[in-house]
FINUDO-402065 format. One line per 4 residues: number of its first residue (from 1); for each residue x negated, z negated, y negated of N, C-alpha, C, O. Coordinates in steps of 0.02 Angstrom, whole numbers, plus 50000, padded with zeros to 5 digits. Layout:
N
NUM) X Z Y X Z Y X Z Y X Z Y  ...
end
This chain:
150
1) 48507 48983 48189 48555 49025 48222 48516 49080 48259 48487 49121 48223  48513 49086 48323 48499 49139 48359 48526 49206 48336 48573 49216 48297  48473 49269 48379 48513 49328 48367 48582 49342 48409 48617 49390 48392  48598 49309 48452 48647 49301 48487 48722 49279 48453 48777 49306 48459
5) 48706 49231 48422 48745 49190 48389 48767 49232 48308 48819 49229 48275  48709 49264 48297 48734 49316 48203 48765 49380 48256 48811 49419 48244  48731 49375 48306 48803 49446 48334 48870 49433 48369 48913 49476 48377  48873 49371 48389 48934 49340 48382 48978 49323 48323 49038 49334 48314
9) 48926 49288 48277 48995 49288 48224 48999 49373 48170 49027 49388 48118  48970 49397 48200 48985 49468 48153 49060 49495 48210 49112 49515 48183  49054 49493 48280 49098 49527 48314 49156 49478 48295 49207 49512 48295  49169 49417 48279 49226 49377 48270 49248 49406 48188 49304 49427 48173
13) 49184 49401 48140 49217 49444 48081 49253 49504 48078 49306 49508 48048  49225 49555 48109 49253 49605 48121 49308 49610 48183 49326 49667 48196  49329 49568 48214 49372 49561 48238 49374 49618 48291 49432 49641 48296  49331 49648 48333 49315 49702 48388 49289 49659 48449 49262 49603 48447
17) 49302 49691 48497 49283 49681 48556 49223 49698 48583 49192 49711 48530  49182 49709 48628 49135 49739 48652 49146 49801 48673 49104 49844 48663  49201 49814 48703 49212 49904 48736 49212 49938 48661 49173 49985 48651  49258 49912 48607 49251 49952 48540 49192 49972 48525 49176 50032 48531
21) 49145 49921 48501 49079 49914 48499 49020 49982 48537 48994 50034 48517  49021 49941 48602 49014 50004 48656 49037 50085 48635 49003 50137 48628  49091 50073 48629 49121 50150 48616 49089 50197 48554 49073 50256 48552  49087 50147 48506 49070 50165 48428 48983 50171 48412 48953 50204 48369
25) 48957 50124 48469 48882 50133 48465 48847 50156 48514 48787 50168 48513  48875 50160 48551 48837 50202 48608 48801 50140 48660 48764 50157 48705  48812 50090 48651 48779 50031 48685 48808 50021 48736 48869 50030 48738  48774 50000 48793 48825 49991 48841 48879 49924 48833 48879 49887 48784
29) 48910 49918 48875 48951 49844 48891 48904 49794 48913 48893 49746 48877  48877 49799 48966 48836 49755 49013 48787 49729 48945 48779 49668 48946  48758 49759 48895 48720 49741 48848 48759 49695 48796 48735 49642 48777  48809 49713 48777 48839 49660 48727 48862 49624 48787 48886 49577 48756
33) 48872 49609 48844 48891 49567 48884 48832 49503 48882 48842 49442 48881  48788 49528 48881 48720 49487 48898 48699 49458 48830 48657 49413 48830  48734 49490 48754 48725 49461 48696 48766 49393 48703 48748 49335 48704  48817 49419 48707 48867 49339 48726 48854 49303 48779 48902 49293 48817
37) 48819 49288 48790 48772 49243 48855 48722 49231 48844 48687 49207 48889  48694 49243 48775 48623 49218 48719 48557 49250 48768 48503 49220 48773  48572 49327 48807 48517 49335 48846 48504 49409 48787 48522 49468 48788  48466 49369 48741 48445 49434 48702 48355 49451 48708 48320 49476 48665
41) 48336 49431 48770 48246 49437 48748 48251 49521 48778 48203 49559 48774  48289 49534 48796 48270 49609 48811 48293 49675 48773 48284 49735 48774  48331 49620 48734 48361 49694 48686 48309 49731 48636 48275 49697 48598  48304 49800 48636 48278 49825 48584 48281 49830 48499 48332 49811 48471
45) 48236 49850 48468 48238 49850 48407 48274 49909 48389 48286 49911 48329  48294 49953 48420 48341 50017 48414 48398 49989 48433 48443 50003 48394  48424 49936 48500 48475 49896 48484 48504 49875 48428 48559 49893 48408  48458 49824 48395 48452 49800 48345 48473 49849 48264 48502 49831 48212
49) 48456 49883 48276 48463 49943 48210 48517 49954 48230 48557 49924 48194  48551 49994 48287 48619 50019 48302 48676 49945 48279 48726 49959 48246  48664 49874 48298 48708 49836 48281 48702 49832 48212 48755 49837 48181  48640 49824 48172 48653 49833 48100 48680 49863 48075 48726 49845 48038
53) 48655 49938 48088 48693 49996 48058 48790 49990 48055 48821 50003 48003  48822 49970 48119 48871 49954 48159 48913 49915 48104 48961 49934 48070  48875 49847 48109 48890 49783 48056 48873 49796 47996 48895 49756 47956  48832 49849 47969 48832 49845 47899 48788 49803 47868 48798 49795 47808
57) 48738 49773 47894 48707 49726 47884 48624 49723 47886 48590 49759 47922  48609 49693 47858 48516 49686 47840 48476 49683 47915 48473 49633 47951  48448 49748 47928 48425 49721 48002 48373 49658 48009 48367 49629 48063  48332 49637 47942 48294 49585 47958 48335 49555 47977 48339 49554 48038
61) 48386 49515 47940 48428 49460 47931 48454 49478 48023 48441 49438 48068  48490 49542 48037 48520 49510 48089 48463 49479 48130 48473 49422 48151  48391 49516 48150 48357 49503 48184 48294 49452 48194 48244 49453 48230  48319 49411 48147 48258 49352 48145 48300 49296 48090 48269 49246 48074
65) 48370 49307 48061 48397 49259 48032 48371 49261 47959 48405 49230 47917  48291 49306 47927 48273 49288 47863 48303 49333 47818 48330 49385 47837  48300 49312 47751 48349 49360 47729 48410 49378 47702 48456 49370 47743  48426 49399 47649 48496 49427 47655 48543 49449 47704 48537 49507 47724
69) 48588 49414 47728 48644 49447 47771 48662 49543 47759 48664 49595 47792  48670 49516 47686 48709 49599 47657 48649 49651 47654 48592 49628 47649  48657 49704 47657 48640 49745 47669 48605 49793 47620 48640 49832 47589  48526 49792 47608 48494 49817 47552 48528 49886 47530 48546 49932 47567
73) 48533 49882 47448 48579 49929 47425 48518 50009 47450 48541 50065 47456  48469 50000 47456 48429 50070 47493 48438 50079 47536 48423 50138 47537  48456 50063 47598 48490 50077 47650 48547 50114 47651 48564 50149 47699  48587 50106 47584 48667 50142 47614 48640 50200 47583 48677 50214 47536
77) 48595 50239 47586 48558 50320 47561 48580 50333 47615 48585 50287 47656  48600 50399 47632 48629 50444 47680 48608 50490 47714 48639 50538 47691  48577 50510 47752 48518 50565 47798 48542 50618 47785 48510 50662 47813  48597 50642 47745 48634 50701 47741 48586 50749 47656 48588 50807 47638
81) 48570 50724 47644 48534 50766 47571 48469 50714 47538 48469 50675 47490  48403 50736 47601 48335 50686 47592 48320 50697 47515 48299 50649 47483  48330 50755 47487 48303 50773 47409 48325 50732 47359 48289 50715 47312  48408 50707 47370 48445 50655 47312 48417 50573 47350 48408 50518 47323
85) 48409 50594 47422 48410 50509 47442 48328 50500 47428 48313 50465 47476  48289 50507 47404 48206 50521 47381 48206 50505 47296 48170 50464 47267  48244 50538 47274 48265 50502 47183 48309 50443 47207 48281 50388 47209  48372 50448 47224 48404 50382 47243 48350 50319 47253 48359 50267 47221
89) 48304 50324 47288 48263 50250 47323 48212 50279 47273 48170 50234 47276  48186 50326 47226 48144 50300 47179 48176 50268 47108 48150 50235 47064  48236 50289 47115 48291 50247 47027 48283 50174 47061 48272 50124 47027  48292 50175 47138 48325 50092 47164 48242 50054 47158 48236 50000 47129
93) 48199 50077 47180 48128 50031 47159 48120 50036 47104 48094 49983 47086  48129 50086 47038 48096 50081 46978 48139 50029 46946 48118 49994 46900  48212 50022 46978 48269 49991 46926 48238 49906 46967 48261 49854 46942  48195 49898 47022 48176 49838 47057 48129 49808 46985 48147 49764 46946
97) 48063 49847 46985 47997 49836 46962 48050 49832 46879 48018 49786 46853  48081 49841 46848 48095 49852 46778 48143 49775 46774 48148 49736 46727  48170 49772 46834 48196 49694 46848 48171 49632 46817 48191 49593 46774  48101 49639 46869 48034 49601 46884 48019 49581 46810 48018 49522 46789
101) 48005 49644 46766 47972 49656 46696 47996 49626 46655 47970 49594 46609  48084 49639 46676 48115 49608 46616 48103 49528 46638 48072 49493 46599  48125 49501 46692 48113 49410 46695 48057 49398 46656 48060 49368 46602  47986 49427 46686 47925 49426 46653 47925 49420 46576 47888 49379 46550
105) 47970 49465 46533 47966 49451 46477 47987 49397 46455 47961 49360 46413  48050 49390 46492 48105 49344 46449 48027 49270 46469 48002 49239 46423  48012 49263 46522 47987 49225 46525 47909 49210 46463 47887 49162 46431  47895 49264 46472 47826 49255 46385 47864 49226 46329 47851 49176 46296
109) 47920 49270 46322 47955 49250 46253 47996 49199 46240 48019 49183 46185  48005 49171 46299 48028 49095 46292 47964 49038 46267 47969 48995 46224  47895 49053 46315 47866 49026 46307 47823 49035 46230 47790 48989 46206  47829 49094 46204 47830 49131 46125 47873 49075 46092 47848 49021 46081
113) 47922 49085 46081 47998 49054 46039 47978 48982 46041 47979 48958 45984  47959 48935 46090 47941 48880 46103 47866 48861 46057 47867 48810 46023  47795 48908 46056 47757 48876 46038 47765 48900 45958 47741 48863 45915  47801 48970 45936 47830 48967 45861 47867 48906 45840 47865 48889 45781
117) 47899 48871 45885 47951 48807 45863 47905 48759 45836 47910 48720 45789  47845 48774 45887 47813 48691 45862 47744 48705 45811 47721 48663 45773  47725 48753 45817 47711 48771 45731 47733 48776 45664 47702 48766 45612  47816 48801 45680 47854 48788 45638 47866 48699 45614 47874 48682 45556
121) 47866 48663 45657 47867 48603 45653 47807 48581 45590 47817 48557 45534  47750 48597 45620 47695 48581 45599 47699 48611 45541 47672 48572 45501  47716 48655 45515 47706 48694 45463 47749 48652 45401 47735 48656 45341  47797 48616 45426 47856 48585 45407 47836 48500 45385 47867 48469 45342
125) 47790 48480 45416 47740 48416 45410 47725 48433 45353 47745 48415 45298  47662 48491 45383 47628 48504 45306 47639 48521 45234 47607 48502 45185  47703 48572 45236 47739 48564 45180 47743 48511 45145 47724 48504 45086  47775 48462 45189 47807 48393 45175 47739 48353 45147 47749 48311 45103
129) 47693 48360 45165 47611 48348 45169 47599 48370 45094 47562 48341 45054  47622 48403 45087 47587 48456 45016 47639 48441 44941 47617 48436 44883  47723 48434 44965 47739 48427 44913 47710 48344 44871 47698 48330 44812  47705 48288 44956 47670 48215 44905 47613 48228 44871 47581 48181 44847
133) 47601 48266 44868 47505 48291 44848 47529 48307 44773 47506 48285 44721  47591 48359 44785 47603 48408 44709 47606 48337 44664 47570 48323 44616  47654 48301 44691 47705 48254 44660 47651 48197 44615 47650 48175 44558  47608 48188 44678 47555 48147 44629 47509 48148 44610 47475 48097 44607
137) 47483 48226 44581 47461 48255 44563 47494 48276 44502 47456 48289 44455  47552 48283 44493 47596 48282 44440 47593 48230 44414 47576 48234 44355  47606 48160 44440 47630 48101 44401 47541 48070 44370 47525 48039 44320  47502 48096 44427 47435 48059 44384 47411 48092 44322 47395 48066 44268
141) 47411 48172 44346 47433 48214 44263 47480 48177 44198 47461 48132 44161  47519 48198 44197 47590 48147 44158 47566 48084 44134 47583 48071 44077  47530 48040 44164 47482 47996 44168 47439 47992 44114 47435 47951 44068  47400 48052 44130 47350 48062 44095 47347 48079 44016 47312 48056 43971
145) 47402 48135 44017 47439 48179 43970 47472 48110 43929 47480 48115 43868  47486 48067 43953 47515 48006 43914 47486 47984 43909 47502 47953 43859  47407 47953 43932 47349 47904 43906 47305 47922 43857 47272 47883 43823  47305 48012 43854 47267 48050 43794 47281 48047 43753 47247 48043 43702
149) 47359 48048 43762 47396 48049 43671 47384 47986 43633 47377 47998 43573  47381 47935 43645 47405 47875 43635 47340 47852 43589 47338 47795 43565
end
């Protein structure tokens, strides 16, 4: 899908025209005119940001298709108070990396739980290993204990 084509179906989602558009972003007409005519090699990357911002949406994604559509939850930080939006995007990366940590674990401790299983196994052989040992070790005793007396 072209960038032409994700700014087409965002203007059909949102159900706006181009003069709205225009009006609300400061873009001209002649420019979203030329989006709907797939003539996007000239648009800017400040274009580009203004339709994101606009649409609500991931500027990679609108602008190269990779990506999440929706719109990284650090982005909706607000230029209005840099001091809270500076803790805001350091809770939103630490709560990223603590993400990461936790898969990471779950992933050791699966692979933990798994090689306890099969020691446990083994351990469970050997038991099993040890009580025929007791047993005839017992009975050759008993054995014995009955061939002494006699």
């Amino acid at each position: 899908m072209s960038l032409s084509q994700r700014i087409i179906e965002l203007i059909e989602e949102k159900n706006v025209t181009a003069y709205e558009i225009a009006l609300k972003t400061g873009l001209s007409e002649g420019a979203l005119s030329r989006i709907k005519n797939n003539n996007t090699a000239k648009m800017s990357i400040k274009s580009i940001d203004i339709l994101a911002n606009y649409f609500n949406v991931n500027r990679d994604w609108l602008k190269s298709g990779i990506g999440d559509k929706a719109k990284p939850i650090a982005s909706f930080i607000t230029e209005e108070c840099p001091e809270v939006n500076l803790e805001l995007e350091k809770a939103y990366w630490e709560i990223e990396s603590l993400q990461k940590r936790i898969e990471k674990q779950k992933e050791d401790y699966s692979k933990t739980i798994d090689e306890l299983r099969g020691e446990n196994k083994e351990l469970i052989r050997e038991n099993g290993s040890l009580e025929n040992q007791v047993s005839t070790l017992n009975r050759e005793l008993n054995q014995y204990r009955g061939n002494k007396t006699e």
